[in-house]
N, C-alpha and C positions, 0 to 999 in steps of 0.2 A: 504493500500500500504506500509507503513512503517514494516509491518511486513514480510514479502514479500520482499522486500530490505533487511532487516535484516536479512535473510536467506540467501538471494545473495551474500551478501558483507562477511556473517562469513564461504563463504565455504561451506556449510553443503551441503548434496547427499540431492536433490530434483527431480530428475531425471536419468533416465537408464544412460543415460552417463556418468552419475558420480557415478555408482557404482564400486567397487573395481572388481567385476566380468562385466565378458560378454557372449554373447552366446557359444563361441566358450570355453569358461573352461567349460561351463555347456555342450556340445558337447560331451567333453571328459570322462565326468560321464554317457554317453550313453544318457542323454536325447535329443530329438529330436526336429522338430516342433512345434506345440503349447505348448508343455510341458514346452519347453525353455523360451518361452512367460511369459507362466503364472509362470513359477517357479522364474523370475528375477522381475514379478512383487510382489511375494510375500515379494522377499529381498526386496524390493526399501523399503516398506511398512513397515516390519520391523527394517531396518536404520532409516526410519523418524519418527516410531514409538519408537524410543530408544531401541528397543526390540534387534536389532545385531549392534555389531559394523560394519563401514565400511570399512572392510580391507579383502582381499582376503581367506586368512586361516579361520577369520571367520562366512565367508558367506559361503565356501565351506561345512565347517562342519555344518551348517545350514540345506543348501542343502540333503546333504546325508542325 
């Protein structure tokens, strides 16, 4: 649990809602549907993974 708090309390994206994107930027790149789904669960995965920052420009260029 301590670590898990530790997540909570320093801010960090551990979930969709706290990514700098949403469906609807990813919308406007044409994806749709499940695409949407799955492509914002790739960001989340890579923010928590260190692999992107979480900030909209670049997650977008992720994206594409």
């Amino acid at each position: 649990m301590a670590i898990a708090q530790s997540i909570i309390d320093s801010g960090e994206c551990y979930n969709l809602k706290m990514l700098a994107v949403n469906g609807n930027d990813l919308k406007k790149l044409g994806y749709s549907g499940e695409d949407i789904k799955r492509k914002l669960n790739i960001l989340l995965n890579g923010v928590i993974d260190g692999k992107y920052n979480n900030d909209k420009e670049s997650l977008l260029k992720a994206v594409k």
